[in-house]
C-alpha positions in Angstrom: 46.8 52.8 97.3 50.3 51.2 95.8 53.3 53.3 96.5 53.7 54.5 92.8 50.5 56.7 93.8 52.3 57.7 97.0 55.4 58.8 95.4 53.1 60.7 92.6 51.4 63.0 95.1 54.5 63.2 97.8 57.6 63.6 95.7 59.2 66.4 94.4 58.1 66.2 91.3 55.0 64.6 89.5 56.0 60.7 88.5 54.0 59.5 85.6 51.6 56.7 86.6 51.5 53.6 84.1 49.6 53.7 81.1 49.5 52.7 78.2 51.1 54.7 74.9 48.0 55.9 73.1 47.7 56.1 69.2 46.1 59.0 68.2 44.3 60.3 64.5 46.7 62.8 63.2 43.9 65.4 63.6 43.8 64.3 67.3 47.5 64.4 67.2 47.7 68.4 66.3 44.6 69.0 69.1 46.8 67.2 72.3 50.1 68.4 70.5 49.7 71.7 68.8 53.7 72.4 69.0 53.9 70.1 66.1 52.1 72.3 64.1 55.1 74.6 64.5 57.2 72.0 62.2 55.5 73.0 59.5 56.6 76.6 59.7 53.8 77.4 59.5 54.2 77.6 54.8 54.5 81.4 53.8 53.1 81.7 50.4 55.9 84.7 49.9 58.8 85.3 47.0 61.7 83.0 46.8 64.4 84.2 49.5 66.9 85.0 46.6 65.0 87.8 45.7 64.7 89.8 49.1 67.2 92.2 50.5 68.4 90.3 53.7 69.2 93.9 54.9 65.7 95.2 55.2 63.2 93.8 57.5 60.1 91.5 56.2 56.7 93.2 57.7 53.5 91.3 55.5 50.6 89.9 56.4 52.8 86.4 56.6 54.8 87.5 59.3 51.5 88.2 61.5 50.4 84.5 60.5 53.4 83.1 62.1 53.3 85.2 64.7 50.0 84.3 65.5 50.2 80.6 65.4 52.6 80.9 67.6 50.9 83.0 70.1 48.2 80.8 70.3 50.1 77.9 71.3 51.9 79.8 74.0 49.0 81.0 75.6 47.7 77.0 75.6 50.7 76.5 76.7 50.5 79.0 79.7 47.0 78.6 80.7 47.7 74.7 81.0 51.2 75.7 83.1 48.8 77.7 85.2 46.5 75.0 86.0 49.6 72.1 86.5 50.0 70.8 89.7 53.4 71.1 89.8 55.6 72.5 87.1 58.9 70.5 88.5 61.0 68.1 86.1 63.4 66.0 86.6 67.2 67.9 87.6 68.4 66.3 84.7 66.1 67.7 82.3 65.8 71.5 84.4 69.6 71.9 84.0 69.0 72.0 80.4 65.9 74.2 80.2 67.7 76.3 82.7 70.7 76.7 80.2 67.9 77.7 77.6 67.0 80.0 79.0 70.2 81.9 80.2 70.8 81.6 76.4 67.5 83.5 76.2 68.3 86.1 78.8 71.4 87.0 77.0 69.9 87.3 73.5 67.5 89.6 75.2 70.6 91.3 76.7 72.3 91.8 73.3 69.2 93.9 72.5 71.0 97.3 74.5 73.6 96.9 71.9 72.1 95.8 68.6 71.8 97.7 65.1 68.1 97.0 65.3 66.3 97.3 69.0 63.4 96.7 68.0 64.1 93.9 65.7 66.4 92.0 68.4 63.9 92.7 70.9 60.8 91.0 69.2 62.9 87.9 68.2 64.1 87.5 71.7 60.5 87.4 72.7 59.5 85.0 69.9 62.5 82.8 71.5 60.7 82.3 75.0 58.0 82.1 73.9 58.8 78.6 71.7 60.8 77.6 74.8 57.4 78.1 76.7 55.9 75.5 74.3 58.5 73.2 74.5 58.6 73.1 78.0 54.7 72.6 78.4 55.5 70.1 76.2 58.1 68.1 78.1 56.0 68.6 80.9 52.8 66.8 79.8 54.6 63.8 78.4 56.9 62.7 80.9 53.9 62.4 82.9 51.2 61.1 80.4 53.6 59.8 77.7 52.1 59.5 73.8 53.1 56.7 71.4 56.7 57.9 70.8 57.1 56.5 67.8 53.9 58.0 66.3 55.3 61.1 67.5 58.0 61.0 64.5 55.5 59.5 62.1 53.3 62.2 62.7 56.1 64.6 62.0 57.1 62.9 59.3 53.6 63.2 58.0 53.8 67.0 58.2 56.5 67.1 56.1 55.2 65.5 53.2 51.8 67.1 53.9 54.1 70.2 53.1 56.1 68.5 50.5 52.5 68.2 49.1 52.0 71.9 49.1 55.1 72.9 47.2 54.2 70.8 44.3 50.9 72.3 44.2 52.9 75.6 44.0 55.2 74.6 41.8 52.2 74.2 39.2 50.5 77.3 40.1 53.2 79.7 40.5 56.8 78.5 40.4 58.6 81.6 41.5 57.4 81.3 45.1 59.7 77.8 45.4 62.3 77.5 42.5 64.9 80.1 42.8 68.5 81.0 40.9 71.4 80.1 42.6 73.1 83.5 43.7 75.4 84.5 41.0 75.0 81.5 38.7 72.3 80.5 36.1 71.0 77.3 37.7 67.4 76.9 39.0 66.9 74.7 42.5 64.0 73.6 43.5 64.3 75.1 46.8 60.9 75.0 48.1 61.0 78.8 49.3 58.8 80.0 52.6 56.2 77.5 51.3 58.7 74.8 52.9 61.9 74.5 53.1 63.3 71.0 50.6 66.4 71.1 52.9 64.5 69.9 55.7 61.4 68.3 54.8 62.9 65.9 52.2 65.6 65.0 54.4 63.3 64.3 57.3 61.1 62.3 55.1 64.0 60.3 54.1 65.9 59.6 57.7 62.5 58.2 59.2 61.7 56.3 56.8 65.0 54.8 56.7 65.0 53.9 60.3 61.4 52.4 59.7 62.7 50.0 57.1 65.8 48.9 59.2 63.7 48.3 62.5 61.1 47.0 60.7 58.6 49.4 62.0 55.9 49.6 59.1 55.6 48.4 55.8 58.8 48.1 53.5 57.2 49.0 50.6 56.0 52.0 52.5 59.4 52.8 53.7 61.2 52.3 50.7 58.7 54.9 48.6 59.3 57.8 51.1 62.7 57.2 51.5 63.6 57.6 47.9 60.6 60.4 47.5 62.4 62.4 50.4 66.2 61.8 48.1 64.7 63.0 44.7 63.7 65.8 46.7 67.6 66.9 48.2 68.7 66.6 44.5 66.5 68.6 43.0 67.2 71.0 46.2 70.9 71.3 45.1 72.6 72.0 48.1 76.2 70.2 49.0 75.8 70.5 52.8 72.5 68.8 52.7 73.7 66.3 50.8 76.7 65.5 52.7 74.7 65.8 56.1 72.3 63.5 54.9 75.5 61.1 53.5 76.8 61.3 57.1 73.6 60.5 58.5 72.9 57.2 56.6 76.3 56.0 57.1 75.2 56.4 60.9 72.0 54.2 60.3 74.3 51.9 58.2 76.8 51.2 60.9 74.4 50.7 63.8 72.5 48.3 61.6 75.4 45.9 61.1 76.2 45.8 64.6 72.7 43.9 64.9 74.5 40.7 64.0 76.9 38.8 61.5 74.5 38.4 59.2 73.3 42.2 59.4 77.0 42.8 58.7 77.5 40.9 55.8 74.5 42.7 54.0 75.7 45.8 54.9 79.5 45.0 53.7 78.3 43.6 50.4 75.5 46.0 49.3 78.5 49.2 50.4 80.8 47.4 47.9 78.0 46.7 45.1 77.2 50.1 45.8 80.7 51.4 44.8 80.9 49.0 42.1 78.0 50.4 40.1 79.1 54.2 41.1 82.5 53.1 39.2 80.3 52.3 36.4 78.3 54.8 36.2 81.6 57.6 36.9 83.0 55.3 33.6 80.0 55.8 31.0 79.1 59.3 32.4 82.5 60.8 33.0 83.9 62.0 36.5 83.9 65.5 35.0 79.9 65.9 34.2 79.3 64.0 37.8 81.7 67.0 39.4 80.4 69.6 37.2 76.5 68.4 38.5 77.3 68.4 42.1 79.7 71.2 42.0 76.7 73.0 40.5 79.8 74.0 37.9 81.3 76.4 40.3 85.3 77.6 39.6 87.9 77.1 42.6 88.0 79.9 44.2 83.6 79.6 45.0 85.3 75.6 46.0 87.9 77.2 48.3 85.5 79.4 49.6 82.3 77.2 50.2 80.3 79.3 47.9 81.9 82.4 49.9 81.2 81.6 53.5 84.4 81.4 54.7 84.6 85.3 54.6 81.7 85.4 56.1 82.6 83.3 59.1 86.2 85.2 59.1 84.0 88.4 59.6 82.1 86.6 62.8 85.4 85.9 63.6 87.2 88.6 63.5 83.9 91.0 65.0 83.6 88.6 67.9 87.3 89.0 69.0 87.5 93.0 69.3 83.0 92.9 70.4 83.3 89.2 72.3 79.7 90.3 73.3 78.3 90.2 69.6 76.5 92.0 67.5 72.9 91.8 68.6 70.2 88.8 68.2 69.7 88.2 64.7 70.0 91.7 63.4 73.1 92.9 64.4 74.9 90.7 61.5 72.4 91.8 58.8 73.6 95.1 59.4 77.3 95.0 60.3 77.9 92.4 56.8 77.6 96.0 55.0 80.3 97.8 56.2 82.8 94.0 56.1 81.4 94.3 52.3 81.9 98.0 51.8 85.8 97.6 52.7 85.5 95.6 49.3 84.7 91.9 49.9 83.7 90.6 46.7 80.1 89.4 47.7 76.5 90.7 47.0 74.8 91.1 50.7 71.3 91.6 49.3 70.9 87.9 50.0 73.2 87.3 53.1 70.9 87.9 56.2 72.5 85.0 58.6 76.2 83.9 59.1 75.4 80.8 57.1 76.4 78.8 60.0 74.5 77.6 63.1 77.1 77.9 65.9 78.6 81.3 64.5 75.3 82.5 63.9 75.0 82.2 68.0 78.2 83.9 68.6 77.1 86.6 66.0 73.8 86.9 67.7 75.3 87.3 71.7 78.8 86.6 71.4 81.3 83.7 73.3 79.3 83.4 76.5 76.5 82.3 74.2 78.0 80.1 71.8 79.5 78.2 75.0 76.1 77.7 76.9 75.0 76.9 73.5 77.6 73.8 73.2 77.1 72.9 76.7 73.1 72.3 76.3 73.9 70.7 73.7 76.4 68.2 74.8 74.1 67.9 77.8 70.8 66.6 75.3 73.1 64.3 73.1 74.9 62.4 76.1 71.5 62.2 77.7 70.1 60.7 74.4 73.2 58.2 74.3 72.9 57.1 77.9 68.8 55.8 77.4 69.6 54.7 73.9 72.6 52.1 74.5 70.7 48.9 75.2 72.3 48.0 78.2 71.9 50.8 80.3 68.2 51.3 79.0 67.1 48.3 80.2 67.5 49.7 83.7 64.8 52.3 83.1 61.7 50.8 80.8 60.3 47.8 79.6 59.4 49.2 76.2 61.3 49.1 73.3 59.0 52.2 72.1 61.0 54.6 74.2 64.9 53.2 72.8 63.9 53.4 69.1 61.5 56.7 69.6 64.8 57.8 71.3 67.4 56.4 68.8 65.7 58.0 65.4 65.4 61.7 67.2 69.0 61.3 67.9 69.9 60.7 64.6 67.5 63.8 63.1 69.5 65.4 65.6 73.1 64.8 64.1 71.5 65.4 60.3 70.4 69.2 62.2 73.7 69.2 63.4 75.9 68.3 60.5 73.6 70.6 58.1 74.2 73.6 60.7 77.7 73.8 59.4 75.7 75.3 56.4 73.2 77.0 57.1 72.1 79.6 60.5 68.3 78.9 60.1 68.2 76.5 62.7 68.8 78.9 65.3 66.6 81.7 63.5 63.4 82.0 65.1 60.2 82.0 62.7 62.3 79.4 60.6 60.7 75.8 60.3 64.6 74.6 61.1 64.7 76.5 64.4 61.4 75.1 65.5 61.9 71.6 64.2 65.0 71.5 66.0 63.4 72.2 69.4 61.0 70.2 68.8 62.9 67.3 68.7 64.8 68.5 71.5 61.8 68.3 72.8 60.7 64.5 71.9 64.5 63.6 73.4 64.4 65.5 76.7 60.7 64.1 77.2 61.3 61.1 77.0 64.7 60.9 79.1 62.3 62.3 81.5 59.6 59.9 81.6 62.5 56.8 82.1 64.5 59.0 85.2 61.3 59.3 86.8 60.0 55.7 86.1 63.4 54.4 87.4 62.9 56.8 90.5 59.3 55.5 91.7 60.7 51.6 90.8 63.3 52.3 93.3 61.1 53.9 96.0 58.4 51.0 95.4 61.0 48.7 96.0 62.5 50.7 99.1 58.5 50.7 100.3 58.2 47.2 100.3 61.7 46.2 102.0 60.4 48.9 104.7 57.0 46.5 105.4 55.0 48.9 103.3 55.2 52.0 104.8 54.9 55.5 103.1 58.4 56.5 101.0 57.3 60.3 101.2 
């Protein structure tokens, strides 16, 4: 028996024997992975969000059907738990999880004190449970990693899958995903509960951007998706997407030319092309129709205020500082908005159910304590990511490329979630595809980070084995 067995069956936690990365069917994919199936929302076949009262709960048949889905994958989840030899991860990776769940624990805490018990109480639940899944998840593939990289074709897969669906519903029944921007008359093409276009399009795009700089299918391939995923964002019509996903490419941009002089020059020459043609385009259009179109022809004062959520965020604001405890997971703020707008804040709240903002939506939810263990995970998963993705210092842990570029691209999704937060609070809403996209590739980061801190661990007590004249490194 080598040593790696040894240290697999004497260490504190499980280290993940060598094998090979195994590409799997799709089908097979969802079976082995079912948490994936969570990225697809699971689609809601329900009315366009812009005409529900964000005040009053949504109880439908729907709501049991994500419910479900998720139920079943948490009791998987469990029963495989149950049956694990050892449930330990690396400290690295349990410092995070731990922080998780504290946030957890004081969502569930923020229930005593919410507008809506019951409400706070049942998302709280639907919290652990996804962190029960994603944490069954990090657990099986650290020790019996997949093809990393098929991981986030897969994903990608399920987005257009879904992208697939919302055309067919366009066709059959356009109210469930076009809706009217609130207090204008211009249509987006939002994709509605069926799925949402601010997330699938732009996932569709960012992978398939990565794919065509690292070469890691087909260009034509690459190119087609990339530019299917774009139309989509247009036709979404939402600024913050669109700047996220401008961020984002300038990201993928930079790191490309730093592959070599040559790299560099391409780069450099197609950006100034690039704002060459937009000069002629700005000059036979006009700057004024361009601003008008992506303004969505709003007047200054909807410009100042970002579409009005800077008075929402000065309400969080202002809230968290006299009640620096909150206002209660997810409900609290649905309810409290009404009496901000009834002291004559020129917005309609039939529509505003979330702080519009990731981060505040956090403090709203359980108030400063929250929003700084929030930040901390956080800053925890993205220096972790940095550390295994800078070439040098990855080298040091695996052979494979797989893991670097697997790593690399869910980084990236990771900044697009980030920068796209700034405008929108579904990503830390459960029952939202955002939320569980986000975790899952949380997920894909933290699981692999553990797989390479473990394969560095048994390298080191192989070697220490051998200089020892082969004796047991228990």
């Amino acid at each position: 028996m080598n040593h790696s067995v040894r240290w697999a069956e004497y260490g504190e936690y499980d280290v993940p024997r060598e094998t090979p990365s195994r590409r799997l069917s799709f089908f097979k994919f969802i079976l082995r992975y079912p948490i994936f199936i969570l990225a697809s929302g699971p689609p809601i076949f329900r009315v366009a969000h812009d005409k529900i009262d964000a005040t009053k709960g949504i109880l439908d048949v729907w709501s049991f059907v994500q419910v479900s889905v998720l139920l079943i994958i948490t009791l998987r989840a469990i029963w495989r738990l149950s049956n694990a030899r050892s449930i330990l991860t690396p400290k690295k990776i349990r410092s995070i999880l731990l922080l998780a769940s504290f946030l957890g624990v004081l969502y569930t805490i923020s229930v005593f004190y919410s507008t809506s018990r019951r409400v706070s109480l049942a998302y709280s639940i639907i919290y652990f449970l996804t962190l029960i899944c994603v944490f069954e998840f990090i657990l099986d593939v650290y020790r019996t990693p997949p093809n990393w990289l098929q991981c986030l074709f897969h994903l990608r897969l399920i987005a257009i899958l879904v992208l697939l669906l919302v055309l067919v519903v366009l066709f059959i029944n356009p109210t469930l995903v076009v809706g009217t921007l609130p207090g204008e008359e211009i249509e987006r093409f939002s994709g509605g509960a069926v799925g949402s276009m601010l997330l699938i399009c732009p996932l569709i795009s960012i992978i398939s951007a990565y794919a065509f700089l690292n070469s890691l299918e087909s260009k034509v391939k690459s190119t087609f998706l990339f530019f299917v995923g774009l139309v989509g964002v247009v036709l979404a019509r939402s600024r913050g997407c669109e700047l996220a996903l401008l961020l984002v490419f300038a990201i993928l941009a930079f790191r490309w030319a730093k592959m070599g002089q040559r790299v560099a020059y391409v780069v450099i020459s197609g950006f100034m092309n690039f704002v060459l043609l937009v000069g002629i385009f700005v000059t036979f259009v006009g700057g004024g129709t361009i601003w008008n179109f992506f303004n969505r022809g709003q007047d200054i004062k909807g410009i100042e205020s970002a579409s009005g959520r800077t008075d929402i965020w000065k309400f969080v604001f202002q809230y968290c500082f006299v009640h620096p405890w909150g206002m209660g997971y997810v409900a609290g703020f649905r309810m409290l908005f009404r009496n901000y707008y009834a002291l004559g804040l020129e917005i309609n709240v039939v529509g505003i159910g979330n702080a519009h903002n990731s981060f505040l939506q956090v403090l709203a939810d359980a108030g400063w304590l929250a929003l700084a263990i929030y930040l901390i995970m956080l800053v925890k998963i993205v220096r972790l990511a940095l550390r295994f993705a800078k070439k040098p210092a990855y080298m040091q842990f695996a052979r494979d490329n797989e893991f670097r570029m697997a790593l690399e691209c869910s980084l990236v999704l990771l900044v697009f979630f980030f920068a796209e937060g700034q405008d929108t609070s579904l990503f830390t809403v459960p029952l939202k595809p955002e939320f569980y996209m986000q975790f899952i590739i949380i997920a894909i980061i933290l699981g692999i980070s553990a797989k390479l801190i473990a394969d560095f661990r048994a390298r080191h007590v192989v070697a220490a084995g051998r200089f020892s004249g082969g004796r047991d490194v228990g």
